[in-house]
C-alpha positions in Angstrom: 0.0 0.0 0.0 0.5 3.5 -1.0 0.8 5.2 2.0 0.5 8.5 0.4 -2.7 7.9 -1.9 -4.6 10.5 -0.1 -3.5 13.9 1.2 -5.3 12.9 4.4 -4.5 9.4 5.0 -3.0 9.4 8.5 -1.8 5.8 9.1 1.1 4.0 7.8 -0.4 1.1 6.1 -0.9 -1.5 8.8 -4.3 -2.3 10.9 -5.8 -0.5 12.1 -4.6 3.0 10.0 -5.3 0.7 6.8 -9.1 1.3 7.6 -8.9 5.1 8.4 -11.1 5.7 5.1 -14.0 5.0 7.2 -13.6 7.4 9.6 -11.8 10.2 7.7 -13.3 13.9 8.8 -12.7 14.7 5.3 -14.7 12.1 3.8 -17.8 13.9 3.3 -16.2 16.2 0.8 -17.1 13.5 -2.0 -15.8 10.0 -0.8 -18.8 9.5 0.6 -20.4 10.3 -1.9 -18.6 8.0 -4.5 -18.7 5.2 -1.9 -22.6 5.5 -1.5 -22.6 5.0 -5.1 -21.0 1.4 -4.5 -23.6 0.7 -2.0 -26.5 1.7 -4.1 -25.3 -0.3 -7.4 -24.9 -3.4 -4.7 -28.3 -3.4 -3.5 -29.6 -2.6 -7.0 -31.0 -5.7 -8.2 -34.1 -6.1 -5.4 -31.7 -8.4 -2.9 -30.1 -10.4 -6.0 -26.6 -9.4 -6.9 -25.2 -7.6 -9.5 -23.1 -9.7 -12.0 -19.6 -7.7 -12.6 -19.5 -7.6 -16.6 -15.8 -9.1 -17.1 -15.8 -11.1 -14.3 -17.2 -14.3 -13.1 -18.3 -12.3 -10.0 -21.0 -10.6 -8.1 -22.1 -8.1 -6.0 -23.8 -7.8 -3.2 -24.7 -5.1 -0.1 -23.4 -5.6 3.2 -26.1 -5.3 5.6 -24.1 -5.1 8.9 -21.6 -3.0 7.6 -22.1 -0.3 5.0 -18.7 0.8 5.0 -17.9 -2.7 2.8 -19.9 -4.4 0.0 -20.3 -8.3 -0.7 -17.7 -9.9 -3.6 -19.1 -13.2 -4.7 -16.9 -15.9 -7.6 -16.7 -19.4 -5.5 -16.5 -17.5 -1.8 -17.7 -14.2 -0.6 -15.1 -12.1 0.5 -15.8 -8.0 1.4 -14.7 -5.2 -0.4 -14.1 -2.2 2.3 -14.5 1.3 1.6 -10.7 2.2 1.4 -9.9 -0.6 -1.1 -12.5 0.8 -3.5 -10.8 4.5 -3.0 -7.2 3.2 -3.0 -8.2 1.9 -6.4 -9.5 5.3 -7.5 -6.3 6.8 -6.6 -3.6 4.5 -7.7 -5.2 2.2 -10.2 -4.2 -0.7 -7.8 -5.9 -2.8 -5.6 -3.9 -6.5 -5.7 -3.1 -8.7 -3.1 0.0 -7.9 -1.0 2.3 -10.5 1.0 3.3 -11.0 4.5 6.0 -8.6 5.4 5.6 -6.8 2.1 3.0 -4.6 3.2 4.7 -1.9 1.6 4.2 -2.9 -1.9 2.1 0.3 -3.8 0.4 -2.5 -5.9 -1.1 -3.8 -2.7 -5.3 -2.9 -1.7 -5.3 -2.0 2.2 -7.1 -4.7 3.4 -4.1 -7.3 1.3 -6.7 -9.0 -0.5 -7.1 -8.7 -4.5 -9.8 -6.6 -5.1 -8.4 -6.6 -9.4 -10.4 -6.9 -12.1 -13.6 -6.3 -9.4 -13.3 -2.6 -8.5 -12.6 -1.5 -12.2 -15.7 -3.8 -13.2 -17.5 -1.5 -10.2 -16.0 1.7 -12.0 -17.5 0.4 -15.3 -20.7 0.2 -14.3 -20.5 3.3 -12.2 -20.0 5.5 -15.6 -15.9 4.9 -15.8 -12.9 7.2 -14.6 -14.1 10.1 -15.7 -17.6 10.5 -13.7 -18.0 13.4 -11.5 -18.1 11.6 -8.5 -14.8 10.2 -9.0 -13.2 13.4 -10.4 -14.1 14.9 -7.0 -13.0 12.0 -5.1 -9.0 12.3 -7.1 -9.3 16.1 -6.4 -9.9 15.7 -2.5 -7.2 12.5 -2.5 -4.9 15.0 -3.7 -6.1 17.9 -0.9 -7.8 20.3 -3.4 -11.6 21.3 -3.0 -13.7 19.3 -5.0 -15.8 20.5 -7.8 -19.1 20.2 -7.2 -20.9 17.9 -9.5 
């Protein structure tokens, strides 16, 4: 993990800092609002998930936690909040190693989150929406442009 992604990330890559997304005072500025856009595509399909194009996967809200969203191929795994956003900063979200936590190619949470989160962006609108403009503009401590 990148540990300078975000202008406001305070951590340095290890639990619990590698979850500060979630609770980042500056989150509201359009995070949020990029992240409540996962949510809704999750629960979009009346309770059934939402087939990734691209992907043999799936996916699914999180109803005990809305701060991650269901993944479905074989198992269900999560997809937190700050993996999603790591990914719209970096264009990275793979699985990292033991002791190699480090490695800028690596989500937070160590898990591979790649092809998923760009099938997510896909369906979202792709790079260039708003939401995700504002999102890059906050990661990189500017104001956002309202969209």
């Amino acid at each position: 993990m990148d540990v300078n992604f975000c202008r406001h990330y305070a951590g340095d890559g290890t639990p619990p800092s590698n979850r500060y997304c979630r609770s980042c005072p500056h989150a509201a500025a359009a995070c949020d609002r990029l992240w409540g856009r996962v949510v809704a595509l999750a629960g979009s399909h009346g309770g059934d998930p939402v087939p990734l194009p691209g992907t043999r996967a799936s996916l699914s809200p999180n109803p005990k936690n809305p701060d991650i969203v269901r993944m479905q191929v074989n198992c269900r795994w999560g997809l937190p909040k700050e993996d999603f956003l790591y990914y719209i900063a970096t264009g990275h979200a793979g699985m990292g190693r033991k002791g190699r936590r480090s490695d800028p190619r690596a989500s937070p949470s160590m898990t591979r989150q790649e092809p998923y989160v760009g099938a997510i962006v896909a369906l979202l609108g792709g790079m260039e929406i708003p939401e995700i403009a504002a999102v890059r503009q906050v990661q990189q401590g500017q104001d956002p442009a309202v969209p």
